[in-house]
C-alpha positions, -999 to 999 in steps of 0.1 A, spaced: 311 314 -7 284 307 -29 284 276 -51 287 283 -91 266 268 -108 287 241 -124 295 228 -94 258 223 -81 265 200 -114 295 183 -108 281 179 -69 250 163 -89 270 139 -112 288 128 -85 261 112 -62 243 101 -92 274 82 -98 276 66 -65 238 61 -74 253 38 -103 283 21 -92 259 10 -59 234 -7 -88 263 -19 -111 279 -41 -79 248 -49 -69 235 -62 -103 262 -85 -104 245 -106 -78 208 -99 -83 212 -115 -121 221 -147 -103 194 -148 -78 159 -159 -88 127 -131 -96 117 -121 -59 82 -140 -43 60 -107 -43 19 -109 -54 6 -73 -54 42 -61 -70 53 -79 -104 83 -96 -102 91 -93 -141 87 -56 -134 113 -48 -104 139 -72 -124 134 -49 -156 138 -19 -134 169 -38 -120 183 -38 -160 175 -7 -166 189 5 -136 224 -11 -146 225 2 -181 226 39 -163 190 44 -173 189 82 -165 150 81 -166 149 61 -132 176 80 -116 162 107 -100 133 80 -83 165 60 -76 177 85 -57 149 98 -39 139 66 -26 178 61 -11 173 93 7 140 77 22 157 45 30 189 68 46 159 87 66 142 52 77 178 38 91 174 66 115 135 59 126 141 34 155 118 9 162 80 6 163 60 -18 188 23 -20 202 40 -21 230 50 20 233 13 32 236 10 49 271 -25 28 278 -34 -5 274 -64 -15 254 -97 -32 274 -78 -65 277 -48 -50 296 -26 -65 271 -6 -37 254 3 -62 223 -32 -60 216 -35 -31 188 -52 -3 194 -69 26 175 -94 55 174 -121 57 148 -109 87 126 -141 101 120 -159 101 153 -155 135 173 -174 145 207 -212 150 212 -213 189 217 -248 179 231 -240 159 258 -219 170 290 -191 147 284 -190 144 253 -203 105 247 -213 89 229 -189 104 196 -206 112 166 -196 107 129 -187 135 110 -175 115 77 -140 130 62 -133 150 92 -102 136 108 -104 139 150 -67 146 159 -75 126 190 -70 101 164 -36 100 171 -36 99 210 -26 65 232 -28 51 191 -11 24 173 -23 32 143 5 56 131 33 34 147 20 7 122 19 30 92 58 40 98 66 0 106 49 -3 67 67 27 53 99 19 68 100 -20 58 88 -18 19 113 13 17 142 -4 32 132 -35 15 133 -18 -16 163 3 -12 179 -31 -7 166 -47 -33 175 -22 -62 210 -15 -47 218 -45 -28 228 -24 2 227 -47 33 221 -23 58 186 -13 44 183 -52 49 193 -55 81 170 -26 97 144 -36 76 147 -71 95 147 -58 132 120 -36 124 99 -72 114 112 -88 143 100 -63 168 65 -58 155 57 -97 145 85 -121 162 102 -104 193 80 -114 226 83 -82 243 73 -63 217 54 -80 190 12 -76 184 -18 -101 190 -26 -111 156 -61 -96 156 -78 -61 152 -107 -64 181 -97 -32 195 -93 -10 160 -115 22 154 -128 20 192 -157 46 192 -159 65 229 -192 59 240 -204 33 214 -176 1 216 -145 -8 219 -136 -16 181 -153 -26 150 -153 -47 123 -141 -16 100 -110 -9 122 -96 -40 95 -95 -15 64 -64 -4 89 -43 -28 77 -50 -29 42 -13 -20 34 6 -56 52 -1 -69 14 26 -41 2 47 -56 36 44 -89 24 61 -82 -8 84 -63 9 95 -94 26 97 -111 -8 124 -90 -17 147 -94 16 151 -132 9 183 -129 -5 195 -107 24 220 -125 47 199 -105 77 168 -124 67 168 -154 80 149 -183 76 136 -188 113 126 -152 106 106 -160 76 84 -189 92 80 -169 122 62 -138 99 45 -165 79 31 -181 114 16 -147 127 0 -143 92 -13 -173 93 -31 -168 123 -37 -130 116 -56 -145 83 -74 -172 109 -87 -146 127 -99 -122 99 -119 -152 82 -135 -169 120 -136 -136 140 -170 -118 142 -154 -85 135 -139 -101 100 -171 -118 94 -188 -80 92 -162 -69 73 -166 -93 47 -197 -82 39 -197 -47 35 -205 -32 1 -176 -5 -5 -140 -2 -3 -140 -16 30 -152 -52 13 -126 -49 -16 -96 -43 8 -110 -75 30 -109 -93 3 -71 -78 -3 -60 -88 27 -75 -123 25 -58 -132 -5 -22 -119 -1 -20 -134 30 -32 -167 22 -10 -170 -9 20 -155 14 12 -186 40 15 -212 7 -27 -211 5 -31 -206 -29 -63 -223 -33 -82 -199 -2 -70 -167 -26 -76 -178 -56 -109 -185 -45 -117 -148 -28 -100 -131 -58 -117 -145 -91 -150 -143 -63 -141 -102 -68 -154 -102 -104 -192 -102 -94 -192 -98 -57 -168 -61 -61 -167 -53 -95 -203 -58 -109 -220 -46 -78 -193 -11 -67 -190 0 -108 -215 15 -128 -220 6 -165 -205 43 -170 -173 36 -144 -189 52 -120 -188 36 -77 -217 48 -59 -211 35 -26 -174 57 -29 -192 91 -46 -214 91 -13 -189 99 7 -177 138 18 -141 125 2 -154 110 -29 -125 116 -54 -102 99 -27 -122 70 -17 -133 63 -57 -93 62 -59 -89 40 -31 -116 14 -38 -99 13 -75 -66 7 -60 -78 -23 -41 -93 -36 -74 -62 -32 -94 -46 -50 -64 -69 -78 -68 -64 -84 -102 -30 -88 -103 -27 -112 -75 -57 -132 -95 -33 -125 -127 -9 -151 -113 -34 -179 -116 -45 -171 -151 -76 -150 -143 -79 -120 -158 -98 -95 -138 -84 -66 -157 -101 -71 -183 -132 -81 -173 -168 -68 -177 -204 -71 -170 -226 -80 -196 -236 -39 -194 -198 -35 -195 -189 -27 -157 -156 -31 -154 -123 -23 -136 -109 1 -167 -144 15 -171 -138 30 -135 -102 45 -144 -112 55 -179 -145 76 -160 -118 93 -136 -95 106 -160 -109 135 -176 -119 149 -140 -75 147 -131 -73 161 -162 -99 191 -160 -120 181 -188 -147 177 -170 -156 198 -134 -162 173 -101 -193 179 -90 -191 157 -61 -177 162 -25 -143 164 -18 -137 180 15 -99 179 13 -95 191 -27 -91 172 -56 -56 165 -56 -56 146 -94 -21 135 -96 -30 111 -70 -46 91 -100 -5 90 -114 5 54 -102 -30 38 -112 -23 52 -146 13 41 -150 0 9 -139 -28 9 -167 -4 22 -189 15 -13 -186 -9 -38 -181 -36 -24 -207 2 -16 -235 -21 15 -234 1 45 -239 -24 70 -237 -26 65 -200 9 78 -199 5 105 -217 -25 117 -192 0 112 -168 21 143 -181 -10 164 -180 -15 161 -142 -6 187 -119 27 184 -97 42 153 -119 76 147 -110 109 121 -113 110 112 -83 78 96 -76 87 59 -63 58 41 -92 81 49 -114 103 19 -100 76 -4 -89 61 -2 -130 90 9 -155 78 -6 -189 54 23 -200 89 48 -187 97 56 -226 57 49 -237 43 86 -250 
């Protein structure tokens, strides 16, 4: 029999009331314990989104709820290891990670196909193959959404798979990985890995914070949290002394602002404040005067066949950077060149191509997709008190309740 349409309603009002009463017993501890150790996340933020959250604010709902069924869906996802690749990597050591440069396909010239050549946007599915790279991405999905699921309804069984998934990739000796990248975005025919296989992990900052918010977990343990911190801490050795982080510190695009990403959120995750705050207030003229045009534009991101998403992707690694640097009194968000280049210069010369005021007349291979330009805004939006960035947000394409930003930055929620 098919369901009326009130009772689509009441079925609605009743999960968004389990929704609720999970928050309200939850909220009764979180107020007690103190604002979660996170650097690229704000702390002040996810404790308003807490408040909010258990005065049944019906704006953060529906995200509420979406990112439960992705925590639901990540209890279910097993456990990822370097170990689980069919092949080992040139050392024989299968805890050694191990990736395929995306963009590198086979010579048609050449009768086996070596060496690869680059054709730049074009993903080679062989990508994929004998690869760590998406195990990794699902080990970073799945711990920041567990880790928040747990930390915005106190559930401890978000906690407790977020843990083993940490132990098995970073603690466990079967199954953890080498703390180095010398075999990432191999090239068949050219090498073995490159310094640029390191822009792969330019999301263990958003992992880090994750593991900010587990602390209060009774499945986090302390042992646990000084065994991550140890492999971080020689992860970040090895990406400052290595000659494949060495390369990567110099490079001129998106790849350099990541590096620099990395650098710092691990250092100030291993109790190194002085190393990041070094590297970030460094970003100022060694990223931002040198990748943004007095007119917001980033050169070394337009060149490439994916220009919107890469111009996106650089910006995101800036806005990371400044609010680590925030934390020490810098203020990179503000910032600008004496010819006014400048991290809101960039957004600012973005918005009126997401919002069709102006055509893109640069390559995008993939298509424009503009309401990826949504959580960068949201996060303007609250750092600049700028409500006009929220109200470009509502004139993207596709916008929705759900997204998960709407969690992570809930100030500019009622801004219009």
């Amino acid at each position: 029999m098919k369901l009326m349409p009130e009772h689509f309603i009441a079925r609605r009002m009743l999960a968004l009331s389990a929704v609720i009463l999970g928050i309200a017993l939850a909220g009764s501890s979180a107020s007690s314990q103190p604002p979660p150790r996170v650097f690229i996340l704000q702390a002040d933020d996810l404790v308003e989104t807490q408040r909010r959250l258990r005065a049944n604010d019906a704006s953060l709902l529906p995200a509420l709820s979406k990112l439960q069924r992705d925590a639901d869906h990540a209890l279910d996802g097993g456990i990822f290891s370097v170990v689980h690749k069919e092949l080992a990597p040139p050392s024989g050591d299968k805890h050694d990670y191990l990736s395929l440069a995306p963009y590198w396909w086979p010579n048609p010239n050449t009768p086996n196909g070596l060496p690869y050549i680059r054709r730049d946007g074009e993903v080679n599915p062989e990508r994929d193959q004998n690869s760590d790279r998406r195990r990794f991405d699902n080990l970073v999905r799945g711990v920041t959404t567990l880790a928040l699921g747990y930390f915005f309804t106190g559930r401890e069984d978000y906690g407790a798979h977020a843990a083993r998934l940490l132990r098995a990739w970073f603690l466990g000796d079967a199954t953890k990985m080498n703390p180095h990248l010398r075999y990432a975005q191999a090239v068949p025919g050219r090498n073995v890995g490159r310094a640029a296989g390191i822009i792969e992990t330019h999301n263990l900052p958003e992992l880090i914070d994750a593991v900010g918010l587990l602390a209060p977990s009774k499945n986090w343990r302390s042992e646990d949290q000084r065994g991550v911190q140890k492999w971080f801490d020689a992860y970040l050795a090895w990406l400052r002394e290595s000659p494949e982080g060495r390369a990567e510190a110099k490079t001129q695009n998106n790849h350099g602002t990541w590096y620099d990403v990395q650098i710092a959120a691990f250092a100030l995750f291993v109790d190194k404040g002085d190393m990041a705050k070094k590297v970030l207030s460094e970003m100022a003229e060694k990223r931002i005067a040198k990748q943004i045009e007095p007119d917001g534009r980033q050169p070394r991101e337009l060149e490439r066949t994916q220009a919107w998403s890469y111009s996106l992707f650089n910006l995101e690694a800036l806005f990371d950077g400044a609010s680590m640097v925030s934390k020490f009194g810098i203020d990179l968000w503000s910032y600008e060149t004496p010819d006014q280049r400048g991290i809101r210069k960039a957004l600012d010369w973005l918005v009126p191509y997401a919002t069709s005021e102006k055509k893109w007349n640069h390559q995008q291979i993939s298509g424009l997709q503009p309401e990826k330009l949504a959580p960068l805004l949201r996060r303007a939006a609250v750092r600049y008190r700028e409500p006009a960035y929220e109200r470009t947000i509502d004139k993207l394409p596709k916008g929705t309740d759900t997204e998960r930003w709407r969690l992570l930055n809930p100030a500019a929620a009622t801004a219009r």
